[in-house]
C-alpha positions in Angstrom: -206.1 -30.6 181.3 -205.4 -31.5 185.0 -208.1 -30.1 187.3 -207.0 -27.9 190.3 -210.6 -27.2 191.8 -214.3 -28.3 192.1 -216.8 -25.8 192.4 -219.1 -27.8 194.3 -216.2 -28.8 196.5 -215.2 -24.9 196.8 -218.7 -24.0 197.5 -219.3 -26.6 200.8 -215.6 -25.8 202.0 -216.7 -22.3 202.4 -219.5 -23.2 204.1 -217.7 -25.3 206.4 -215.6 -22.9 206.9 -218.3 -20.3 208.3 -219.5 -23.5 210.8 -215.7 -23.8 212.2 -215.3 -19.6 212.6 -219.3 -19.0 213.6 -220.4 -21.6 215.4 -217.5 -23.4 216.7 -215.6 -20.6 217.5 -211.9 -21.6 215.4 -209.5 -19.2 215.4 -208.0 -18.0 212.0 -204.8 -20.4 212.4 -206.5 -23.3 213.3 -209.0 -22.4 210.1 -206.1 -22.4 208.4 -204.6 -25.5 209.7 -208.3 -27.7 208.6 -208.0 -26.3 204.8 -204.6 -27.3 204.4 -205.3 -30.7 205.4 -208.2 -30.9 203.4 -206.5 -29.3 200.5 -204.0 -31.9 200.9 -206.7 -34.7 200.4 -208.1 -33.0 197.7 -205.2 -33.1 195.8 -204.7 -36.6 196.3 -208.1 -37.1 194.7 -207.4 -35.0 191.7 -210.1 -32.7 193.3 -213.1 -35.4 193.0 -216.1 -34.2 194.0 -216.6 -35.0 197.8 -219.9 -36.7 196.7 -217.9 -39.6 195.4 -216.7 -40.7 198.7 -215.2 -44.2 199.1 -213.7 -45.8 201.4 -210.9 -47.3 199.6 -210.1 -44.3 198.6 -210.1 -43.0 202.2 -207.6 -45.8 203.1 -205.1 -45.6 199.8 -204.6 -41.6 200.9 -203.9 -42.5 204.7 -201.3 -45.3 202.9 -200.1 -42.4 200.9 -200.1 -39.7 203.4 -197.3 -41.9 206.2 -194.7 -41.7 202.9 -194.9 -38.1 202.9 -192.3 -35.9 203.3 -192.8 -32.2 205.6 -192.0 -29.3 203.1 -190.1 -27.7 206.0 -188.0 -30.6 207.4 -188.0 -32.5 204.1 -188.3 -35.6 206.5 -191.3 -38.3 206.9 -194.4 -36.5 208.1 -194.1 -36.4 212.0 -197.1 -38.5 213.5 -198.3 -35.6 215.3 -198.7 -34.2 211.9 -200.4 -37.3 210.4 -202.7 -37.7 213.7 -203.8 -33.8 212.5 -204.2 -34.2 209.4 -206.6 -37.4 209.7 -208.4 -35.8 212.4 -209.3 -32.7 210.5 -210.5 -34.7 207.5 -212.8 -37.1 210.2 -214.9 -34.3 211.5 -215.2 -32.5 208.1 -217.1 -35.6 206.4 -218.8 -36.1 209.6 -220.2 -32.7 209.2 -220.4 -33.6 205.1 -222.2 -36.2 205.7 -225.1 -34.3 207.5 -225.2 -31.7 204.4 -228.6 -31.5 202.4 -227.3 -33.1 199.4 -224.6 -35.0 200.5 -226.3 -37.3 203.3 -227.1 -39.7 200.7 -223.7 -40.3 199.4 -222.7 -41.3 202.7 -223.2 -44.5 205.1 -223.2 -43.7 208.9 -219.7 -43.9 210.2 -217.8 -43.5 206.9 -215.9 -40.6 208.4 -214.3 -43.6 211.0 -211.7 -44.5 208.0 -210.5 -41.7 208.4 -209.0 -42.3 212.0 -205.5 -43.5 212.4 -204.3 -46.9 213.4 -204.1 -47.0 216.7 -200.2 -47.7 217.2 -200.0 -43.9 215.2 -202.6 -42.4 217.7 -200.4 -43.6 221.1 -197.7 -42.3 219.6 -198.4 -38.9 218.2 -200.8 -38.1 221.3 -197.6 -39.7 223.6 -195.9 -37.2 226.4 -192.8 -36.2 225.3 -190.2 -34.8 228.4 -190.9 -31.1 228.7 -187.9 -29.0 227.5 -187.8 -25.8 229.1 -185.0 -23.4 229.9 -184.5 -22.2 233.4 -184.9 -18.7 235.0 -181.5 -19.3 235.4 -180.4 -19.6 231.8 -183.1 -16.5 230.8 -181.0 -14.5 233.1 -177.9 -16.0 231.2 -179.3 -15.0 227.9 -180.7 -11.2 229.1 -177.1 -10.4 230.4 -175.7 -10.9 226.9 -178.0 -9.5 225.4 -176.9 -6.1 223.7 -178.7 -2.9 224.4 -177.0 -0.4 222.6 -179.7 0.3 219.5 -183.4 0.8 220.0 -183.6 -2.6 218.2 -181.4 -4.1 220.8 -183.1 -2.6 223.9 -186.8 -3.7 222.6 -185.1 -7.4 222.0 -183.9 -7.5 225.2 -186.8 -6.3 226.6 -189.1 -8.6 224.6 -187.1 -11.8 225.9 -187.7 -10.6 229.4 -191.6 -9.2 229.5 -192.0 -12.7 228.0 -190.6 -14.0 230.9 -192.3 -11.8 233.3 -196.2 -12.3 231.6 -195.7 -15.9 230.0 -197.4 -13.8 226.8 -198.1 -15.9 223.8 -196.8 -14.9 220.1 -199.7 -13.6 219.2 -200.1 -11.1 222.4 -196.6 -10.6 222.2 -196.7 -8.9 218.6 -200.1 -6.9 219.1 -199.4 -5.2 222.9 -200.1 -1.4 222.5 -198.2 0.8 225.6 -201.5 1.8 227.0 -201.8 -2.3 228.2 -198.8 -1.7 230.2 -199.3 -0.6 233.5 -195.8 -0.5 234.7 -196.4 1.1 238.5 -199.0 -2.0 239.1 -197.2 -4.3 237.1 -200.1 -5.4 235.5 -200.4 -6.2 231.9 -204.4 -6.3 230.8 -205.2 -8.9 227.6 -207.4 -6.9 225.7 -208.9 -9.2 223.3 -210.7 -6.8 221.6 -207.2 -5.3 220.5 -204.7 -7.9 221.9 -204.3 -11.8 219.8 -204.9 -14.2 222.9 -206.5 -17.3 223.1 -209.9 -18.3 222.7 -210.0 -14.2 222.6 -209.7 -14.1 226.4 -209.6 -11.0 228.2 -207.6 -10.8 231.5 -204.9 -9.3 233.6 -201.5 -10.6 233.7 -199.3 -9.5 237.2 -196.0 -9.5 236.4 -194.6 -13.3 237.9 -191.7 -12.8 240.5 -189.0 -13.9 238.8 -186.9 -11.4 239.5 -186.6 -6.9 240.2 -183.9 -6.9 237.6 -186.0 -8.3 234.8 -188.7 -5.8 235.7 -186.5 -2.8 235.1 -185.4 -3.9 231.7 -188.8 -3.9 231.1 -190.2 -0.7 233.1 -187.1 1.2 231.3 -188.0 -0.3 228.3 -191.6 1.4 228.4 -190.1 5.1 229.9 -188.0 4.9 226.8 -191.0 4.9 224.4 -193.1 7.1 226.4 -190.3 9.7 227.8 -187.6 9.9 224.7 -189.5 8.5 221.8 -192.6 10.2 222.9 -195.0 7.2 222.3 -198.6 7.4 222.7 -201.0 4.9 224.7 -202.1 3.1 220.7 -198.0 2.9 219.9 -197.0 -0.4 219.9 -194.9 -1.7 222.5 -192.8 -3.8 220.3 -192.3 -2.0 217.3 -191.1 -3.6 213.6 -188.0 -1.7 212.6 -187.8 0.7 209.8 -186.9 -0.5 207.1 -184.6 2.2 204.1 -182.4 1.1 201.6 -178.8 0.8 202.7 -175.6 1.4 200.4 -175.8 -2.5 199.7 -178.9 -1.4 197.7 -180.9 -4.1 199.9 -183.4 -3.2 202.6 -182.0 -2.4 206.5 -183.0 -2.2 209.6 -183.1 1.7 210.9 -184.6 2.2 213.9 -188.1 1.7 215.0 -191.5 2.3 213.2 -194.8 2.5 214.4 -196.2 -0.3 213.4 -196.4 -3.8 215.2 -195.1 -6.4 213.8 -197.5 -8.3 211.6 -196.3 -11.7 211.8 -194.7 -13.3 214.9 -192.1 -14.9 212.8 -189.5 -11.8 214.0 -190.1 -12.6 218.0 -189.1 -16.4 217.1 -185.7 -14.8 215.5 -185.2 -12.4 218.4 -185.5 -15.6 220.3 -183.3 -17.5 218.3 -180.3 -15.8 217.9 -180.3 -14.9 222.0 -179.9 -18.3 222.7 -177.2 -18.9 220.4 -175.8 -15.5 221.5 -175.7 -17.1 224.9 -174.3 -20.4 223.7 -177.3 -22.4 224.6 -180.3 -24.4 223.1 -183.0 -22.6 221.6 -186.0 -22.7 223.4 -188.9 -20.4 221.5 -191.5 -17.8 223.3 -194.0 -20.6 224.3 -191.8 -22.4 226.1 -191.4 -19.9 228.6 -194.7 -20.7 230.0 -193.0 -24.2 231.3 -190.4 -22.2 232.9 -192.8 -20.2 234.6 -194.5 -22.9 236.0 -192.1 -25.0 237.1 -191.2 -21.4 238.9 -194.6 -21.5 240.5 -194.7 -25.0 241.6 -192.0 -24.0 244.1 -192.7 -20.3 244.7 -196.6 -21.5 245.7 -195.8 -24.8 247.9 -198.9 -25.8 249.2 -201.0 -22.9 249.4 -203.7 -23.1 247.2 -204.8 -19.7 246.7 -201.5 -19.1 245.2 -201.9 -22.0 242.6 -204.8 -20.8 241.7 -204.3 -16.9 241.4 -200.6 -18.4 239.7 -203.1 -20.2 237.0 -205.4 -16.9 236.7 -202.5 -15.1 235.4 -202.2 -16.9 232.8 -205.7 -16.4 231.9 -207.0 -20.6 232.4 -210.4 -20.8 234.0 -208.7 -23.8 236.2 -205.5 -25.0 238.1 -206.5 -28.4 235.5 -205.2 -26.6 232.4 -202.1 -24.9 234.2 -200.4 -27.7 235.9 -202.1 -30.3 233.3 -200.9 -28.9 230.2 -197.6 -27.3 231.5 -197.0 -28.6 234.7 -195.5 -31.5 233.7 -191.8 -32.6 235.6 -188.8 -32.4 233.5 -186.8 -36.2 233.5 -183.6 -35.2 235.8 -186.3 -33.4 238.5 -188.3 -36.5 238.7 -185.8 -38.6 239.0 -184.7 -36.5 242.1 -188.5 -36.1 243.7 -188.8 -39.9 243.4 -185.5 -40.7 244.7 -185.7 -38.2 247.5 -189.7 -39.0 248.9 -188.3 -41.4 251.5 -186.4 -38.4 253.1 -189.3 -36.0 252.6 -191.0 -35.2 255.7 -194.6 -35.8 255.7 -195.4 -31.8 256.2 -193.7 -31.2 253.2 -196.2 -33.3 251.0 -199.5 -31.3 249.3 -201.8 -31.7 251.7 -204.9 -34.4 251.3 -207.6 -31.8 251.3 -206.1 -30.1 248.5 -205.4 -33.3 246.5 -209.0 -34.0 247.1 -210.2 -30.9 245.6 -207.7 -31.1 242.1 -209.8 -34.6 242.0 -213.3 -33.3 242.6 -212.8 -30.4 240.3 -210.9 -33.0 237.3 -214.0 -35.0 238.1 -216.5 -32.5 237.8 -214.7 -31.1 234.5 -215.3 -34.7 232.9 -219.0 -34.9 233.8 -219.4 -31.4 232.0 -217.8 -33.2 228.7 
């Protein structure tokens, strides 16, 4: 009989699994994401118990693991996906290791085997060209957009309130009305009823990128309040109702009250705009690129703009904005580059604010 668990093996994974939530502070997803790839190893080791730990073992499975194929893609396993993978199994038997019971099965620094060659780790840590759409194309995709069904309108409105708040998935799928404030334009990030990151709470001014976008929102929301007569807990992107058509299958038929559940609908929605609009698909989180690259021009070189631009999007530092998404897209660099030796020197950032990016990147390092 092939075995498909340990009970030992269950038992510590649990109890992992309350260090990662309690103590470290993981979200469900990335829970998630550490139990699959352990999962995955397990299986590979016909669910051994981790107790028999060896490091032949350890390099077979990474051997294995590179001819694997993705379920979804039915390619090779990316090296992104690899690099994961390896790096979720590394600090699990580092923390294995320190487990009454288990310390003596292990020699310090086993858990190293686990780490990728180092060809594997340049390339799946590597900066890829950021692919981002324009405001420009947005606009492109909003004006096609139908907006004759409720389902239409809150579509519509969804591709442009993303636009307007740079709202992850998550936030995206559990916004109630009452965190719309559309006379201040102000959104407020509820974590203790809104998904956001690191469960962040913060307020979220609506970007400039445009009075026209606004008002699909802002009638978006009178809609809901003023002819659907939603309340302040409705959501503000509603799952449609589902009834059996005269196909005998399950339809769409108007809104519900419920939010949606998953955020696999808001990738859709996304989806088939684009194609709508005859253009490349860019999903929800790419919108926070456009936004920035937005910024870098609508702030120039003021830095109290950067940094109440970087405060909207809830980061505690102008590091994680322009670091993480303010990266240049190819054609754009080529013309900054290419155009420097006609820039005028008042057009540069000036030094003082270069050198406080460098003190605060600095500092941020010391801190670990």
């Amino acid at each position: 009989m092939t075995r498909n668990h340990h009970p030992e093996n269950e038992r510590i994974k649990r109890r992992y699994r309350i260090h990662l939530k309690d103590a470290r502070g993981f979200s469900e997803q990335s829970l998630d994401q550490v139990a699959m790839a352990i999962d995955r190893y397990q299986t590979y080791t016909k669910f051994a118990d981790f107790r028999h730990f060896h490091i032949e073992k350890v390099k077979a499975f990474k051997e294995h693991l590179v001819e694997q194929n993705s379920s979804r893609t039915q390619e090779r396993l990316s090296h992104a996906t690899v690099y994961a993978i390896l790096k979720a199994l590394r600090a699990f038997h580092e923390w294995l290791a320190g487990q009454r019971g288990y310390k003596q099965h292990f020699q310090f620094g086993d858990w190293e085997y686990f780490n990728p060659s180092g060809i594997a780790a340049s390339v799946a840590k590597a900066n890829r060209p950021a692919r981002f759409a324009t405001v420009e194309q947005i606009e492109r995709v909003l004006a096609v957009m139908p907006a004759s069904t409720d389902i239409e309108r809150r579509d519509r409105a969804l591709v442009a309130f993303t636009l307007l708040t740079g709202a992850r998935c998550a936030a995206l799928a559990s916004f109630r009305l009452r965190h719309v404030d559309i006379e201040r334009r102000v959104v407020f990030q509820d974590a203790r009823s809104v998904k956001t990151k690191f469960s962040k709470t913060f307020e979220t001014w609506f970007f400039p990128v445009g009075e026209h976008i606004e008002q699909i929102v802002i009638d978006w929301v009178r809609f809901l309040v003023e002819e659907g007569r939603w309340g302040p807990d409705d959501p503000l992107f509603p799952s449609p109702q589902k009834v059996v058509g005269a196909s005998g299958h399950f339809e769409a038929a108007g809104l519900s009250r419920e939010p949606w559940t998953t955020t696999g609908p808001i990738r859709r929605v996304f989806r088939e705009a684009f194609e709508r609009a005859g253009l490349s698909y860019f999903h929800p989180h790419s919108f926070r690129k456009t936004i920035i690259a937005f910024g870098w021009k609508a702030c120039g070189n003021n830095l109290k703009r950067m940094q109440a631009w970087s405060q909207n999007f809830g980061h505690d530092s102008l590091t994680t904005t322009f670091g993480s998404y303010g990266k240049v897209r190819a054609e754009e660099q080529g013309e900054l580059v290419r155009g420097m030796a006609k820039t005028p020197a008042s057009d540069n950032v000036p030094i003082d604010l270069l050198e406080e990016v460098v003190a605060e990147v600095r500092a941020r390092r010391k801190l670990g």
